[in-house]
PyMOL Python script that loads the backbone (N, CA, C, O; Angstrom):
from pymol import cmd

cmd.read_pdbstr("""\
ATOM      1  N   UNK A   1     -41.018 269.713 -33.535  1.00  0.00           N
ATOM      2  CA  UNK A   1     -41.364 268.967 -34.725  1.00  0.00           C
ATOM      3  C   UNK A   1     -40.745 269.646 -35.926  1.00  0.00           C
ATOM      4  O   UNK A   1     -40.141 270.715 -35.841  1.00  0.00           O
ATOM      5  N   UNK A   2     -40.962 268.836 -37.281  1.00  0.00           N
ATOM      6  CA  UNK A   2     -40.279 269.729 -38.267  1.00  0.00           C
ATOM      7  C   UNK A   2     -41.969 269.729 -39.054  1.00  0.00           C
ATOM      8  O   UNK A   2     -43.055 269.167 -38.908  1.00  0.00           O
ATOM      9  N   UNK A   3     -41.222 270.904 -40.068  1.00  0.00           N
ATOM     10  CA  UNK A   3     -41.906 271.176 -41.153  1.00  0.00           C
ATOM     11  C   UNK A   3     -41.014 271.020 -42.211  1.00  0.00           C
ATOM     12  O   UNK A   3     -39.988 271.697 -42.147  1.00  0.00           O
ATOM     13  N   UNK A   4     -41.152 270.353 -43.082  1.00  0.00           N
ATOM     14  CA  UNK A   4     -40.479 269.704 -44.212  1.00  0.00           C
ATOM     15  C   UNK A   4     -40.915 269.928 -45.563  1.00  0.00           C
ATOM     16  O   UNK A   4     -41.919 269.405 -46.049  1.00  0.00           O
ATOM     17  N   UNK A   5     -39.962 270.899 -46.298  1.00  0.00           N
ATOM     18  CA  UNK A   5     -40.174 271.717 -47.803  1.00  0.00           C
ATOM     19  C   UNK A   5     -40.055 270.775 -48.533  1.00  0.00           C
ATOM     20  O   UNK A   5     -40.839 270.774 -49.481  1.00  0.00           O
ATOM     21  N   UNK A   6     -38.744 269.205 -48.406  1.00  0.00           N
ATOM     22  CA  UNK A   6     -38.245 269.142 -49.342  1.00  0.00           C
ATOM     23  C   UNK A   6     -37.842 267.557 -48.761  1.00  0.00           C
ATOM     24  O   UNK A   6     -37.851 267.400 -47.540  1.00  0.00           O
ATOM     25  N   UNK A   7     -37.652 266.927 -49.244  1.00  0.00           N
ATOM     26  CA  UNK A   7     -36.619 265.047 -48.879  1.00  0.00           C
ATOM     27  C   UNK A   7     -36.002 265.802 -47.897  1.00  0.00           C
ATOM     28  O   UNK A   7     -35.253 266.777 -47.960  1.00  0.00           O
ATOM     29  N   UNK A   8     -36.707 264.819 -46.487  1.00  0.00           N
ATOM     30  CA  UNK A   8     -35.733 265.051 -45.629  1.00  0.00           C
ATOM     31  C   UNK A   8     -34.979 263.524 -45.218  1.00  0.00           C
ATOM     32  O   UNK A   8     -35.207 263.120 -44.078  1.00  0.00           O
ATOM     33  N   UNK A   9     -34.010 262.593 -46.198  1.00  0.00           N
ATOM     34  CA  UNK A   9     -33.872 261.383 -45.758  1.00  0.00           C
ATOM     35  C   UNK A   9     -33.077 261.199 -44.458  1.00  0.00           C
ATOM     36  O   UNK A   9     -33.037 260.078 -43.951  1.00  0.00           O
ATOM     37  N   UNK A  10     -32.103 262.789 -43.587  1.00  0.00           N
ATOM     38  CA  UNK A  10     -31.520 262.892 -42.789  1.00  0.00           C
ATOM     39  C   UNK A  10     -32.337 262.470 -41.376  1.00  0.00           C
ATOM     40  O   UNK A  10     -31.896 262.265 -40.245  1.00  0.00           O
ATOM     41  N   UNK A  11     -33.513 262.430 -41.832  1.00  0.00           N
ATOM     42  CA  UNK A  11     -34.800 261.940 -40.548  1.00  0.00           C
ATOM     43  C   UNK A  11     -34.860 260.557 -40.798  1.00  0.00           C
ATOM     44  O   UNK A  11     -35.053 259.947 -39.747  1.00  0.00           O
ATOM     45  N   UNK A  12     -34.802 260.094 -41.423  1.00  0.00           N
ATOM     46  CA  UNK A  12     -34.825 258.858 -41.563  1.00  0.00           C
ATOM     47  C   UNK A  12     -34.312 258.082 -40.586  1.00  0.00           C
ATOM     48  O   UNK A  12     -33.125 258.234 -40.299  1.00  0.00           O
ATOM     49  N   UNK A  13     -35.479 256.646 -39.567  1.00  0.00           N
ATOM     50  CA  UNK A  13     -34.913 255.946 -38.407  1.00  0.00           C
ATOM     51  C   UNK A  13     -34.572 256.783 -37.024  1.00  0.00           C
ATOM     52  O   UNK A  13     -34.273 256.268 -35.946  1.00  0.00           O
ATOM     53  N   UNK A  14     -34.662 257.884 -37.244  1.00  0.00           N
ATOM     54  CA  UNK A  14     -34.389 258.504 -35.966  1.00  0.00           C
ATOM     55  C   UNK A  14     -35.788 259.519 -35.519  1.00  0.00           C
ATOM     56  O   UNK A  14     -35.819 260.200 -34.494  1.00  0.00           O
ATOM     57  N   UNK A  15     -36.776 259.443 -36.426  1.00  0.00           N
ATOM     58  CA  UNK A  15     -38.140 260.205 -36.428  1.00  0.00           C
ATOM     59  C   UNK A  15     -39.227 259.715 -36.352  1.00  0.00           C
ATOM     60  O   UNK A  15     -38.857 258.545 -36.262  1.00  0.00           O
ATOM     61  N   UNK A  16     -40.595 259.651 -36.304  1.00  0.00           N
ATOM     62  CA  UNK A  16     -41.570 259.074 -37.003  1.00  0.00           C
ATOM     63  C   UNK A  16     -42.505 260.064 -37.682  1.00  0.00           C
ATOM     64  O   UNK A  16     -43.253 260.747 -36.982  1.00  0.00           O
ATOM     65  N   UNK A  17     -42.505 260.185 -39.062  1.00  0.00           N
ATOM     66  CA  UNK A  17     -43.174 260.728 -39.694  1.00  0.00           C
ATOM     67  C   UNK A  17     -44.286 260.759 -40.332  1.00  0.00           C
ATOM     68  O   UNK A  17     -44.449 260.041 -41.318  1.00  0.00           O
ATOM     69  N   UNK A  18     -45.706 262.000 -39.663  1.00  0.00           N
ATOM     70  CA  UNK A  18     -46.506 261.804 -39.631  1.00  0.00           C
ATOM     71  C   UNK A  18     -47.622 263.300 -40.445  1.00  0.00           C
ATOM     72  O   UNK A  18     -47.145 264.435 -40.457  1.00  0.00           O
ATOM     73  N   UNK A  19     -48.721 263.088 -40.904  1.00  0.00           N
ATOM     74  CA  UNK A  19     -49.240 264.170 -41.255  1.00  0.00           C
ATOM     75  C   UNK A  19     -48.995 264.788 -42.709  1.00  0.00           C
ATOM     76  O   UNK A  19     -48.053 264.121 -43.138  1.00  0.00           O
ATOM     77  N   UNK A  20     -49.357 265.723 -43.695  1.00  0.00           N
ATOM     78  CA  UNK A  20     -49.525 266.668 -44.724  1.00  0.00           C
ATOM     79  C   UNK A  20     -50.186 267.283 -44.962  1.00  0.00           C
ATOM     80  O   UNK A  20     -51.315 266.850 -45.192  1.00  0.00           O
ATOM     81  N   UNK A  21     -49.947 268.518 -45.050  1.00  0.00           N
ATOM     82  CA  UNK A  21     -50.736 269.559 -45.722  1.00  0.00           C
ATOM     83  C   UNK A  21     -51.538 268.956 -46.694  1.00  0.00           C
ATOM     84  O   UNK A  21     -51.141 268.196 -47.578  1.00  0.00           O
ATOM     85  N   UNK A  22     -52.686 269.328 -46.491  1.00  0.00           N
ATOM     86  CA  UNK A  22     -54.134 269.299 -47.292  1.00  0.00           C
ATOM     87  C   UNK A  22     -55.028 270.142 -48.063  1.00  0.00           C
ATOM     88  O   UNK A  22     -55.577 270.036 -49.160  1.00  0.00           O
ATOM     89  N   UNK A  23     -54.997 271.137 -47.010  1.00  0.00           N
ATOM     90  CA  UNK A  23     -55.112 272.666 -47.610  1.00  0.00           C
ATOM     91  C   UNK A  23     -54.304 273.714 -46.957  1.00  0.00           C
ATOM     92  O   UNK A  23     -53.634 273.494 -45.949  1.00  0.00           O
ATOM     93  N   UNK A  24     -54.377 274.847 -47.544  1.00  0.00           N
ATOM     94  CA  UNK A  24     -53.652 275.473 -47.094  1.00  0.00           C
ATOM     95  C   UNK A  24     -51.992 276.066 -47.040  1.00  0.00           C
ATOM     96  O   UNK A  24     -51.301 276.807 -46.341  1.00  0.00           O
ATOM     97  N   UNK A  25     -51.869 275.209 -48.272  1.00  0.00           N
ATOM     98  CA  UNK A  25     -50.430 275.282 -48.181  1.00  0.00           C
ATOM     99  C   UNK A  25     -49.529 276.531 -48.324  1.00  0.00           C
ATOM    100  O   UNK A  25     -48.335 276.638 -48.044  1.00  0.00           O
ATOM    101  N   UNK A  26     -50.788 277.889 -49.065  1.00  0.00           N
ATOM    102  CA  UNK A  26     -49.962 279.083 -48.942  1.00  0.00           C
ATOM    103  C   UNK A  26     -49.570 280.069 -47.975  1.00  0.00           C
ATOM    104  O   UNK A  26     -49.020 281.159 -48.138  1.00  0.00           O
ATOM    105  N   UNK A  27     -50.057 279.327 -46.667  1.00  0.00           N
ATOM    106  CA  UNK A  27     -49.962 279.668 -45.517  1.00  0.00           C
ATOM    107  C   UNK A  27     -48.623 278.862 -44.902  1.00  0.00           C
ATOM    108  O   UNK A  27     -47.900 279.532 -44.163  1.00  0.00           O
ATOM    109  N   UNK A  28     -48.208 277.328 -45.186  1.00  0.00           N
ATOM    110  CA  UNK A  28     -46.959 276.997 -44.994  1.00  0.00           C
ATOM    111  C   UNK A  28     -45.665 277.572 -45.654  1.00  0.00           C
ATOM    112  O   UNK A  28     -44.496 277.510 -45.272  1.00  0.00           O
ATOM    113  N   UNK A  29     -46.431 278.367 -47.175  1.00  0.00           N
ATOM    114  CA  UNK A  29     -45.320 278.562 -47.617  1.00  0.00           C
ATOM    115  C   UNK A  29     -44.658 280.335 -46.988  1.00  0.00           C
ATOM    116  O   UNK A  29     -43.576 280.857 -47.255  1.00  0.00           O
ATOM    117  N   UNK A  30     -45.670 280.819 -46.208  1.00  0.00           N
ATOM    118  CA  UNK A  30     -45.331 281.803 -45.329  1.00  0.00           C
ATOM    119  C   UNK A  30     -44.251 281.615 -44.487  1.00  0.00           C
ATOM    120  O   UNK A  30     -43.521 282.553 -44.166  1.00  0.00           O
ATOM    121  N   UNK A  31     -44.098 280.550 -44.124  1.00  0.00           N
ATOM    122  CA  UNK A  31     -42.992 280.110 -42.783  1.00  0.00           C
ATOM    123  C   UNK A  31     -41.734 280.408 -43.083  1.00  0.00           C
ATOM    124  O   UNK A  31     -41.248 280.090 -44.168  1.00  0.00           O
ATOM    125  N   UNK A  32     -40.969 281.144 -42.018  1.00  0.00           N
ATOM    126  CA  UNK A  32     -39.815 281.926 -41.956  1.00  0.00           C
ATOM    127  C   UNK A  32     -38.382 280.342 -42.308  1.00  0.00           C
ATOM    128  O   UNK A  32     -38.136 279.588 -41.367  1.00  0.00           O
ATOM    129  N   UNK A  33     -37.912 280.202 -43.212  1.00  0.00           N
ATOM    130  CA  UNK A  33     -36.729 279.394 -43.766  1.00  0.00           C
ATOM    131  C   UNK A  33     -35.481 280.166 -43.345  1.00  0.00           C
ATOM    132  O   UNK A  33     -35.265 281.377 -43.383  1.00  0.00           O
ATOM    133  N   UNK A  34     -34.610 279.017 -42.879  1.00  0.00           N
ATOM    134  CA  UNK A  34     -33.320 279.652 -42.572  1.00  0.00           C
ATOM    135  C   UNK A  34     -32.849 278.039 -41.526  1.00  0.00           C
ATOM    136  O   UNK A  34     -33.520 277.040 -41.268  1.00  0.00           O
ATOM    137  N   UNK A  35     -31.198 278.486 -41.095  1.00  0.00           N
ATOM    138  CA  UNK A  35     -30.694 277.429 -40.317  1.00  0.00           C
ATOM    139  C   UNK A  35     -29.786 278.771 -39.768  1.00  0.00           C
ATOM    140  O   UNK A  35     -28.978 279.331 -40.509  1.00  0.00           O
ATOM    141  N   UNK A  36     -30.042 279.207 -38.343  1.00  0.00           N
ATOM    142  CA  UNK A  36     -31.098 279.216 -38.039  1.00  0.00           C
ATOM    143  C   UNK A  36     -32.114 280.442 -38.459  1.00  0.00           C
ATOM    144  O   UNK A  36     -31.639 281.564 -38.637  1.00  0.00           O
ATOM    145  N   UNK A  37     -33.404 280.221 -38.601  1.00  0.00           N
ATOM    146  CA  UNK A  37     -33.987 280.989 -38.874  1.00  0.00           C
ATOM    147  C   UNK A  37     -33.773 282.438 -37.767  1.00  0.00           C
ATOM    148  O   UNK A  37     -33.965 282.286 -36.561  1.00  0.00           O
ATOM    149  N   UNK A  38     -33.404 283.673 -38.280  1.00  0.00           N
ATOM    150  CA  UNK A  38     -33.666 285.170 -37.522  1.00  0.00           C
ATOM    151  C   UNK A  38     -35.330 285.231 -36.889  1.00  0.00           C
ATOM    152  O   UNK A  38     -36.198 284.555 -37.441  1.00  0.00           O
ATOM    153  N   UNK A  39     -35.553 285.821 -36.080  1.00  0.00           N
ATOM    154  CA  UNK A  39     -36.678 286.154 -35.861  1.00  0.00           C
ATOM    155  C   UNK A  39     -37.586 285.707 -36.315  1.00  0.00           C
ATOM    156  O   UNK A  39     -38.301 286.244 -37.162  1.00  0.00           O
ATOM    157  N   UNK A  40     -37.839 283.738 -35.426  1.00  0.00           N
ATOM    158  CA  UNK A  40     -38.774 282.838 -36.155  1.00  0.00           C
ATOM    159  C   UNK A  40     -40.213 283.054 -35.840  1.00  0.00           C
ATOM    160  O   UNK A  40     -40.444 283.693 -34.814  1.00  0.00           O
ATOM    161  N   UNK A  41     -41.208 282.634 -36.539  1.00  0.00           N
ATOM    162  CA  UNK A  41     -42.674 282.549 -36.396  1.00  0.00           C
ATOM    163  C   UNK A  41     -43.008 281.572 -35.299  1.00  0.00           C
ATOM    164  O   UNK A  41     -42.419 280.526 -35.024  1.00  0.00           O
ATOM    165  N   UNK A  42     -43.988 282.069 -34.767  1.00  0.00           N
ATOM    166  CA  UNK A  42     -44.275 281.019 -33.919  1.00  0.00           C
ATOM    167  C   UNK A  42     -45.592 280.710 -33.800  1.00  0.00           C
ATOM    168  O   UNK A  42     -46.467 281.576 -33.785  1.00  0.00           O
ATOM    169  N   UNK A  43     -45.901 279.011 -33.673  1.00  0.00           N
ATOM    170  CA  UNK A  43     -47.380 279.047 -33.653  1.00  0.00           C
ATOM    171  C   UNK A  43     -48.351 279.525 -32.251  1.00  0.00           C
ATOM    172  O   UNK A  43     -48.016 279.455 -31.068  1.00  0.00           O
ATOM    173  N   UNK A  44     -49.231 279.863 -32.641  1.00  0.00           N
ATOM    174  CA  UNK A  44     -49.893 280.673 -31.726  1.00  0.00           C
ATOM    175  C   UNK A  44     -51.268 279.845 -31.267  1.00  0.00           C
ATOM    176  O   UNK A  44     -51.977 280.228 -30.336  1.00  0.00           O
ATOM    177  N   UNK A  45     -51.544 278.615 -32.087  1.00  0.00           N
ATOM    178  CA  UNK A  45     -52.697 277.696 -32.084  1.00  0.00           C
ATOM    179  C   UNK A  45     -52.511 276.853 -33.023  1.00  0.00           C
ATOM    180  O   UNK A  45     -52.075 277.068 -34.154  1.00  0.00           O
ATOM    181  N   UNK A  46     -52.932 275.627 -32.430  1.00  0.00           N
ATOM    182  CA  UNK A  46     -52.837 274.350 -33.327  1.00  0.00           C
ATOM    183  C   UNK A  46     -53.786 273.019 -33.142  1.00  0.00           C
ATOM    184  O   UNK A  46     -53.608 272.300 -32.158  1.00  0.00           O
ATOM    185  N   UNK A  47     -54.521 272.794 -33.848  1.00  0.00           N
ATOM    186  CA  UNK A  47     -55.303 271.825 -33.812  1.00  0.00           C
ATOM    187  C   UNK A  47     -55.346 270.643 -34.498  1.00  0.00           C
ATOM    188  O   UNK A  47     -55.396 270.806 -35.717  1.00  0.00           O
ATOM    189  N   UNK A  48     -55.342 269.259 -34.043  1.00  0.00           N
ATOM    190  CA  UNK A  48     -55.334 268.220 -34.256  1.00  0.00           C
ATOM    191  C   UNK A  48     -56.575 267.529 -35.106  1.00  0.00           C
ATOM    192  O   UNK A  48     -57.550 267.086 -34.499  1.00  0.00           O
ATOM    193  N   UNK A  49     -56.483 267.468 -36.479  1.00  0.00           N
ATOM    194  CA  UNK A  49     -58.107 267.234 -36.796  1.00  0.00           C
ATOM    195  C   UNK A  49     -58.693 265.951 -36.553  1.00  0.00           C
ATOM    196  O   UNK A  49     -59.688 265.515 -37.132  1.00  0.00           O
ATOM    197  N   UNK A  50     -57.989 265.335 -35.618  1.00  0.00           N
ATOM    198  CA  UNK A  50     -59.170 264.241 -35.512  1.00  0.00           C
ATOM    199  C   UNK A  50     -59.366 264.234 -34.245  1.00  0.00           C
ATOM    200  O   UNK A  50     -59.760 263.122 -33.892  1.00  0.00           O
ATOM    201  N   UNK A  51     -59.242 265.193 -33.128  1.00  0.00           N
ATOM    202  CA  UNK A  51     -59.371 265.461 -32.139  1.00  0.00           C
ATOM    203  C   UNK A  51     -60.568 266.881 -32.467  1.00  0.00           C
ATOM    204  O   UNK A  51     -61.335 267.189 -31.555  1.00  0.00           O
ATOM    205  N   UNK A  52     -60.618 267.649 -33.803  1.00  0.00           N
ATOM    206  CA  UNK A  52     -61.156 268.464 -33.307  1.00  0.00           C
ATOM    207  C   UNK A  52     -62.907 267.803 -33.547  1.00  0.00           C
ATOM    208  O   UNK A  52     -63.053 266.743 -34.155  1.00  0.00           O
ATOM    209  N   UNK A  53     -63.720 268.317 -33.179  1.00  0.00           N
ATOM    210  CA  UNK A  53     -64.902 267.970 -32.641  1.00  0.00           C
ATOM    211  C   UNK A  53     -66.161 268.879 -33.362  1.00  0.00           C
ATOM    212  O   UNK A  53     -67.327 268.709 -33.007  1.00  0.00           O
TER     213      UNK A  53
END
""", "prot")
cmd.dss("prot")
cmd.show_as("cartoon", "prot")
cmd.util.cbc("prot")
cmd.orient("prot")
């Protein structure tokens, strides 16, 4: 999936784009940037909030 800083119109028709940050965002802005990113982060847990319970 992506995480998206900025207009990504290059997704456009070839994606379906879903979801936004709500809270939390100084924790997205932690995420390692680059093409390709060196020694990327990786998620370690992830939860769906309308699945979570």
């Amino acid at each position: 999936f992506f995480i998206c800083f900025d207009e990504a119109a290059f997704l456009n028709r070839q994606y379906t784009v879903w979801g936004q940050v709500i809270e939390g965002m100084e924790n997205v802005d932690k995420i390692k940037r680059g093409e390709p990113v060196q020694d990327p982060d990786k998620i370690v847990s992830l939860k769906v909030a309308a699945d979570v319970k």
